[in-house]
Biopython code that builds the backbone (N, CA, C, O; Angstrom):
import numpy as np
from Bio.PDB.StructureBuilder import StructureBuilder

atoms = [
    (1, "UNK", "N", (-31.097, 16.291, 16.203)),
    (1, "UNK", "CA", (-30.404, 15.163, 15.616)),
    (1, "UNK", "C", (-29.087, 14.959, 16.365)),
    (1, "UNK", "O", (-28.487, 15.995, 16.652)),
    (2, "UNK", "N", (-28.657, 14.050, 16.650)),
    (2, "UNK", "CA", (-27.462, 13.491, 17.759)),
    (2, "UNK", "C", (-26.439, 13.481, 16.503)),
    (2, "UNK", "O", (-26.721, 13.153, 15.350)),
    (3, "UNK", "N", (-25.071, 13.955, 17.039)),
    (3, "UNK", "CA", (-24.086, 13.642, 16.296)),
    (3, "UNK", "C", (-23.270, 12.755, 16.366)),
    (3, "UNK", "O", (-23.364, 12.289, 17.502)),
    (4, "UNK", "N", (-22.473, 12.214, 15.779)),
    (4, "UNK", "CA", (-21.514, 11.147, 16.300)),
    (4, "UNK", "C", (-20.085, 11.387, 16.329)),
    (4, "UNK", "O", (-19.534, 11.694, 15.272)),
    (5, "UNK", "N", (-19.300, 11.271, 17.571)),
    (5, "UNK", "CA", (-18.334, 11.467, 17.722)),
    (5, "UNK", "C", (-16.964, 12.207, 16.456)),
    (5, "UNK", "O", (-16.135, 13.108, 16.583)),
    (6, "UNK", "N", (-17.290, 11.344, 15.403)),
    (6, "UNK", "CA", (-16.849, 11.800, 13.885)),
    (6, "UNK", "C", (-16.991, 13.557, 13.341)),
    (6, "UNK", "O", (-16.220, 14.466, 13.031)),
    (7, "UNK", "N", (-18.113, 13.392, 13.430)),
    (7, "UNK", "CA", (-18.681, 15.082, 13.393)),
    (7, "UNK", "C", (-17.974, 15.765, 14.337)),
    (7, "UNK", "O", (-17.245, 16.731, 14.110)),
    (8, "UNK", "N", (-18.260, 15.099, 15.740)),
    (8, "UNK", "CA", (-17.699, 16.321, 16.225)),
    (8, "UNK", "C", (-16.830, 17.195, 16.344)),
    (8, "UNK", "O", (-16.736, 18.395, 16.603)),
    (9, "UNK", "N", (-15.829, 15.799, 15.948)),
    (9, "UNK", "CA", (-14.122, 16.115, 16.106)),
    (9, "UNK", "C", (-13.526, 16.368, 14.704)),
    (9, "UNK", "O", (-12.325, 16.524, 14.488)),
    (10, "UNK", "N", (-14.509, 16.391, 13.772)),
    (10, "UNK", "CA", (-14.386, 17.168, 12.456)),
    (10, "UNK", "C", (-13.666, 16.057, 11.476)),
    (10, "UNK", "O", (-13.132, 16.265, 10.386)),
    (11, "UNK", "N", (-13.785, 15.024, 12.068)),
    (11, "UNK", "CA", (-12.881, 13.629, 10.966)),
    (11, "UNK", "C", (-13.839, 12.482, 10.212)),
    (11, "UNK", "O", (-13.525, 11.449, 9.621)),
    (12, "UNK", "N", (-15.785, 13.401, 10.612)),
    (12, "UNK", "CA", (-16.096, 12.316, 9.504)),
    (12, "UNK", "C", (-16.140, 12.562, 7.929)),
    (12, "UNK", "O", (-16.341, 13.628, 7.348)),
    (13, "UNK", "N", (-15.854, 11.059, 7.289)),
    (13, "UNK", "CA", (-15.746, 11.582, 6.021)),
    (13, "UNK", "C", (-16.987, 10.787, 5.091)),
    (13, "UNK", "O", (-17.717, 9.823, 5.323)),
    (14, "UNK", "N", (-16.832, 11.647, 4.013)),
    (14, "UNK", "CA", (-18.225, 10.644, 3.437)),
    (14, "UNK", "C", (-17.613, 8.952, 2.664)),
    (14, "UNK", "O", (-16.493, 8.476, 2.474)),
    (15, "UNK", "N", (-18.716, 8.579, 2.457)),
    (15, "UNK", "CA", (-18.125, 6.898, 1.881)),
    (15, "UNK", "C", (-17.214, 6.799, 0.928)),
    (15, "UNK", "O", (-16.363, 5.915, 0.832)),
    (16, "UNK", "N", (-17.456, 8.065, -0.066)),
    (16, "UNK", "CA", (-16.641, 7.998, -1.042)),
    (16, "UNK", "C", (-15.530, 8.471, -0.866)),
    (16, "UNK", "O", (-14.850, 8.272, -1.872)),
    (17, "UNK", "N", (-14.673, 9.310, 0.350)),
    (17, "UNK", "CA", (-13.516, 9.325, 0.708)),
    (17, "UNK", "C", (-12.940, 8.069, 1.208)),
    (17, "UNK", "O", (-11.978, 7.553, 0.640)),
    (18, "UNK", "N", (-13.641, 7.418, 2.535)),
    (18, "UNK", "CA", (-13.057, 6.501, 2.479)),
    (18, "UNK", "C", (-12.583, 5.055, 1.477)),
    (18, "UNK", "O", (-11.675, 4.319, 1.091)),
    (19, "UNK", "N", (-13.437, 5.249, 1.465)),
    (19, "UNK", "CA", (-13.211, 4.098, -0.554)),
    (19, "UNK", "C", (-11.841, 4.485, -1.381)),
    (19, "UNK", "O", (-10.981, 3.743, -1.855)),
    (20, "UNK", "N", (-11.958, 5.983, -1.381)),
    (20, "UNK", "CA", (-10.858, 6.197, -1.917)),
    (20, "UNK", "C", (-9.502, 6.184, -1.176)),
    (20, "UNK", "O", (-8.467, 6.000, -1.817)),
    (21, "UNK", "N", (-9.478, 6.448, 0.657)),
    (21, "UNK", "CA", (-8.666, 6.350, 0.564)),
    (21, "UNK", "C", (-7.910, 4.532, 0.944)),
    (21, "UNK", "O", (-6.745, 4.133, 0.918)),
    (22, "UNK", "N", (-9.212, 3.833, 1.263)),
    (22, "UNK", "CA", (-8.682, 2.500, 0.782)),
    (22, "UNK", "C", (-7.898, 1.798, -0.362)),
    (22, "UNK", "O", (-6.975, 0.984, -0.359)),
    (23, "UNK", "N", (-8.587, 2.395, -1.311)),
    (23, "UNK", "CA", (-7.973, 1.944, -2.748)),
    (23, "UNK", "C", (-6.745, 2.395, -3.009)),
    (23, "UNK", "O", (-5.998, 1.805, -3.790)),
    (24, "UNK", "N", (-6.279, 3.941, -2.117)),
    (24, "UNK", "CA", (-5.038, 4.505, -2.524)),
    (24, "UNK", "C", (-3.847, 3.549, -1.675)),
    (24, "UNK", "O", (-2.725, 3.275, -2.099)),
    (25, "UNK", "N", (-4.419, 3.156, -0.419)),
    (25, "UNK", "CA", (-3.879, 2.485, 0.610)),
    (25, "UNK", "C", (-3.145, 0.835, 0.270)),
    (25, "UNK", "O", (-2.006, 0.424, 0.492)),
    (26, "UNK", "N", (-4.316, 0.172, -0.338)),
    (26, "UNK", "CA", (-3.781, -0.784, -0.960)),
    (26, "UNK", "C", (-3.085, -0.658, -2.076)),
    (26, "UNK", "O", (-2.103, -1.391, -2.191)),
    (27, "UNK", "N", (-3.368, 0.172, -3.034)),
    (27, "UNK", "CA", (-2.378, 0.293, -4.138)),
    (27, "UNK", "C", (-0.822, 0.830, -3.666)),
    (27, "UNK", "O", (0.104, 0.477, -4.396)),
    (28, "UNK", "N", (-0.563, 1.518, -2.688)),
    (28, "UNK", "CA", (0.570, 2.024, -1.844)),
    (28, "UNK", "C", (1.377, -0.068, -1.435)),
    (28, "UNK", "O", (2.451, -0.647, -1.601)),
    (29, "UNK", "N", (0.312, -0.329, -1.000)),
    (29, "UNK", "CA", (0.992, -1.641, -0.538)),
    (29, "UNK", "C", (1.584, -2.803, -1.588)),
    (29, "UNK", "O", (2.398, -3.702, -1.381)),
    (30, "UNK", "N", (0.899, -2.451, -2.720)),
    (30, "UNK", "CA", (0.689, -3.381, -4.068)),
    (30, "UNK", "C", (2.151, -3.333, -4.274)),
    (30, "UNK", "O", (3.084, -4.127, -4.161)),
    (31, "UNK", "N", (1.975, -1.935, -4.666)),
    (31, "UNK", "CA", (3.687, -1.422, -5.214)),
    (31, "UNK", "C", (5.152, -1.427, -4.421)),
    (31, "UNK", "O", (6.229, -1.417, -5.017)),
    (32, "UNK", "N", (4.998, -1.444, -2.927)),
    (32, "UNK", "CA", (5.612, -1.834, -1.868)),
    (32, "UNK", "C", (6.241, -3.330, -2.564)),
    (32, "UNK", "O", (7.305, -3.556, -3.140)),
    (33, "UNK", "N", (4.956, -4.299, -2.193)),
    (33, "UNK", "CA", (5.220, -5.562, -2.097)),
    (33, "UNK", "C", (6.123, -5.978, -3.773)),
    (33, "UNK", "O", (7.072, -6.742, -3.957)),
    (34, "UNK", "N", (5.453, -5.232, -4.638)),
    (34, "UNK", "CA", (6.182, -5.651, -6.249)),
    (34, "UNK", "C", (7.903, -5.224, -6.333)),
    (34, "UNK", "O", (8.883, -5.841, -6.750)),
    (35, "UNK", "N", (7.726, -3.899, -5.736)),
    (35, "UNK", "CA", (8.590, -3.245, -5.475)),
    (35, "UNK", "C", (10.037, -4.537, -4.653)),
    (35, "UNK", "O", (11.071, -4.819, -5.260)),
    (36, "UNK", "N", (9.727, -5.018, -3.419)),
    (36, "UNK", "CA", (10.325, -6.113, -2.713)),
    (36, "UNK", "C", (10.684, -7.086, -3.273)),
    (36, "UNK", "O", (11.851, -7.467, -3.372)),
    (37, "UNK", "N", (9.239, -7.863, -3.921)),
    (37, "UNK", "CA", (9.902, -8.895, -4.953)),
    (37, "UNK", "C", (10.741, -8.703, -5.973)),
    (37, "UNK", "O", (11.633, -9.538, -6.119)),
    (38, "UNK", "N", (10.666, -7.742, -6.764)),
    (38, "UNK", "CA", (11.343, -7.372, -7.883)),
    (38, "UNK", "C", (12.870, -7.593, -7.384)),
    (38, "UNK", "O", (13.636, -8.293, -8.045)),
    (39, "UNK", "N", (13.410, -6.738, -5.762)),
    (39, "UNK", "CA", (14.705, -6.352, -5.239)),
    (39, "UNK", "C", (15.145, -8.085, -5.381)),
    (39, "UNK", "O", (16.205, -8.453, -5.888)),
    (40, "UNK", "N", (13.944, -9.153, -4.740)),
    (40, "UNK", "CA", (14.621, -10.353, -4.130)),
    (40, "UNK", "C", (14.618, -11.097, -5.175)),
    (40, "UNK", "O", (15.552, -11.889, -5.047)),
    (41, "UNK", "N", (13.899, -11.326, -6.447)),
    (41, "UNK", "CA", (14.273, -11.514, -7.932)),
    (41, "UNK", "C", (15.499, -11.206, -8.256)),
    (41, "UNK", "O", (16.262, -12.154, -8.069)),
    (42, "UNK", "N", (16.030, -10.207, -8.692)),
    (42, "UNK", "CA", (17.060, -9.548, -8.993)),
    (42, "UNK", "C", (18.486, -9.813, -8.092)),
    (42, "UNK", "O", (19.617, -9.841, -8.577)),
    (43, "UNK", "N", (18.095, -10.025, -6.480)),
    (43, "UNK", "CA", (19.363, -10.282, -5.893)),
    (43, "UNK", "C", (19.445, -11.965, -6.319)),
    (43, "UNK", "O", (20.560, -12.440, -6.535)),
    (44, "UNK", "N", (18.059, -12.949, -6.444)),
    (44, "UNK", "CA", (18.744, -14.106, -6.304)),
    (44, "UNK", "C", (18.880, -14.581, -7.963)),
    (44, "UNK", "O", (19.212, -15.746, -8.183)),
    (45, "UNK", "N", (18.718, -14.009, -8.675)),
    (45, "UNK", "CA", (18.967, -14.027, -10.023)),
    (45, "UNK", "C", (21.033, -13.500, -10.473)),
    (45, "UNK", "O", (21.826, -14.015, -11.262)),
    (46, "UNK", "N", (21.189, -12.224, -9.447)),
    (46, "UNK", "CA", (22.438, -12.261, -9.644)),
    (46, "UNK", "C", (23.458, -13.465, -8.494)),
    (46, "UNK", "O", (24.610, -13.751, -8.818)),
    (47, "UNK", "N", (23.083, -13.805, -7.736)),
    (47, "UNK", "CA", (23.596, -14.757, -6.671)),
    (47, "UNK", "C", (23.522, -16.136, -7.686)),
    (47, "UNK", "O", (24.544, -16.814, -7.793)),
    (48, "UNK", "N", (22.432, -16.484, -8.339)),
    (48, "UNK", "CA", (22.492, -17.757, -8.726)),
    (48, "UNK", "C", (23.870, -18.049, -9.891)),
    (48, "UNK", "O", (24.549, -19.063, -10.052)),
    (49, "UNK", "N", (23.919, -16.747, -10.558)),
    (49, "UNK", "CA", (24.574, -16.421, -12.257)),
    (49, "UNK", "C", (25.934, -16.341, -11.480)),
    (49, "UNK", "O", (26.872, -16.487, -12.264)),
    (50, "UNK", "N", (26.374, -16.135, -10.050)),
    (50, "UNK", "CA", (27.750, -15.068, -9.749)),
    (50, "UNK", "C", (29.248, -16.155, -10.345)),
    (50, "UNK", "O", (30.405, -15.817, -10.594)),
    (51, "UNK", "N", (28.727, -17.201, -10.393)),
    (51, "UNK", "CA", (29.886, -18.367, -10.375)),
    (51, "UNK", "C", (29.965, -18.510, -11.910)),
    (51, "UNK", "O", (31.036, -18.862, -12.405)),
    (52, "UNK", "N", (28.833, -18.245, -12.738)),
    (52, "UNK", "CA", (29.239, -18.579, -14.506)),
    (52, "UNK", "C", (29.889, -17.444, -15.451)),
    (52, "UNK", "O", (29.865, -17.463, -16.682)),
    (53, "UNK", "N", (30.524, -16.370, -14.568)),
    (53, "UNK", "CA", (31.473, -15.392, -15.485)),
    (53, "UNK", "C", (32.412, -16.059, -16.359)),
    (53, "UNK", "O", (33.161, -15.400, -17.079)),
]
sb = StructureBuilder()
sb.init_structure("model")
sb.init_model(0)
sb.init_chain("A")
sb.init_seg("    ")
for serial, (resi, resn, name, xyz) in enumerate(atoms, 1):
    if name == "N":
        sb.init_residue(resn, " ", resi, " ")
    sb.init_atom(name, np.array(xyz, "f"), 0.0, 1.0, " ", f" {name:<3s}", serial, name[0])
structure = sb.get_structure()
């Protein structure tokens, strides 16, 4: 049986790793991106208010 490059070099993984580590990958990015908006919410929410003290 022929192996494929993956095997050889000891980095193949089965489907259900990669799946998982897709899902961890995008959820990493999810929270990134919420994470960003939340900062640029918050800065232009205090920028808009700075003049009505």
């Amino acid at each position: 049986m022929k192996r494929g490059h993956a095997e050889i070099l000891g980095t193949h993984q089965p489907e259900h790793q990669r799946i998982t580590n897709l899902v961890q990958s995008t959820d990493q990015a999810a929270h990134r991106a919420i994470g960003v908006a939340a900062a640029l919410v918050t800065t232009w929410i205090t920028l808009r208010k700075g003049g009505c003290r």
